[in-house]
DODRENKOL-121567 format. One line per 3 residues: their letters; for each residue x, y, z of C-alpha. Coordinates in Angstrom, 2 decimals, always signed. Layout:
N
a = X,Y,Z ~ ...
***
This chain:
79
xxx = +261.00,+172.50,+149.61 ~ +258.75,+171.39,+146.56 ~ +258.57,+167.86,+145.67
xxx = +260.80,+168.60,+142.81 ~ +263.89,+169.85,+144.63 ~ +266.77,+167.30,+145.76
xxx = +269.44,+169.18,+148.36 ~ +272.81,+167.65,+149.30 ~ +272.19,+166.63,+153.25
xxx = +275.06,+165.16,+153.80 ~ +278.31,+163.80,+151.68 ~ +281.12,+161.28,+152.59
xxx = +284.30,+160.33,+150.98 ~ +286.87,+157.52,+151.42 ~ +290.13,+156.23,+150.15
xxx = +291.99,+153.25,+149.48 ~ +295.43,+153.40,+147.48 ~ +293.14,+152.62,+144.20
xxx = +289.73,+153.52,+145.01 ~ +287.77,+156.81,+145.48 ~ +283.87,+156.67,+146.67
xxx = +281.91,+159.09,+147.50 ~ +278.60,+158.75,+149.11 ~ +275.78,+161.25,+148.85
xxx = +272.93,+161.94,+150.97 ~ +269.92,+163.28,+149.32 ~ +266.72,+164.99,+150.90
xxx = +263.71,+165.10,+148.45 ~ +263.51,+163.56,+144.98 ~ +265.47,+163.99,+141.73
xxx = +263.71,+165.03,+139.48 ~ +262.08,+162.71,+136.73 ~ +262.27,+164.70,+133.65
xxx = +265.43,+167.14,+132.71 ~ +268.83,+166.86,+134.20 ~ +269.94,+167.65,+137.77
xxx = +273.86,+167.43,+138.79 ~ +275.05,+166.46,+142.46 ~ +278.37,+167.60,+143.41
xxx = +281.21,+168.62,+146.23 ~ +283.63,+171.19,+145.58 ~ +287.04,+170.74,+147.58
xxx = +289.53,+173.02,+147.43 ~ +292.89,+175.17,+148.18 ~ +292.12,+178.42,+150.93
xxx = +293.17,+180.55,+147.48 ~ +291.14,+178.02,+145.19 ~ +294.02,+177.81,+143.08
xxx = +293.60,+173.88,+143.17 ~ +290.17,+172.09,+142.94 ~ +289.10,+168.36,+143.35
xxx = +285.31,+168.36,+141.88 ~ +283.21,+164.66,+142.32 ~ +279.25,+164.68,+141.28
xxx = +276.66,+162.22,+139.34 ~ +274.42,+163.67,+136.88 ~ +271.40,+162.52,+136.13
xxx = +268.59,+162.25,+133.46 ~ +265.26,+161.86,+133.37 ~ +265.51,+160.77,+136.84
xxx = +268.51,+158.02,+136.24 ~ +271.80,+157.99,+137.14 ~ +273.81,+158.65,+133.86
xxx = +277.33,+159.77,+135.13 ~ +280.03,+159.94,+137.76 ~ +282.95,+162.58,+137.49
xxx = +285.86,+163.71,+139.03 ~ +287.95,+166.84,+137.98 ~ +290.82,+168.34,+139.28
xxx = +291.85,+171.72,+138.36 ~ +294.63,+174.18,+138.83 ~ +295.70,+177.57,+138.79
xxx = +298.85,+178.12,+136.41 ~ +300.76,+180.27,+137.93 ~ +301.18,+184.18,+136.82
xxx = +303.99,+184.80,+134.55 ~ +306.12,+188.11,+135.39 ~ +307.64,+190.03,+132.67
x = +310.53,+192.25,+133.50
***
């Protein structure tokens, strides 16, 4: 690993009735120039439904925390 790759080691999440966090576990640095993106991926067996959490960063700095959730419409049939 160069000194300018960050992997995902480890990632934990936990819920209250109002709260999502997510904690991740970083080996090696982020780097301090350009953007980097750290994120988990849950999802459906079929992936037709997606939960996506991650921080982005810039230059090194935190800049922003997301959470998408995505689904699969379902196929129409014409007859």
């Amino acid at each position: 690993m160069s000194i300018h790759e960050a992997l995902l080691k480890q990632a934990s999440v936990t819920a209250t009735e109002a709260t999502l966090v997510a904690k991740f576990e970083i080996e090696g640095n982020i780097p301090g120039s350009g953007a980097y993106v750290v994120g988990l991926v849950a999802a459906t067996p079929d992936y037709s439904s997606q939960r996506r959490l991650g921080i982005e960063f810039m230059n090194g700095e935190a800049i922003a925390f997301f959470s998408l959730t995505t689904t699969k419409a379902p196929k129409r049939t014409t007859t």
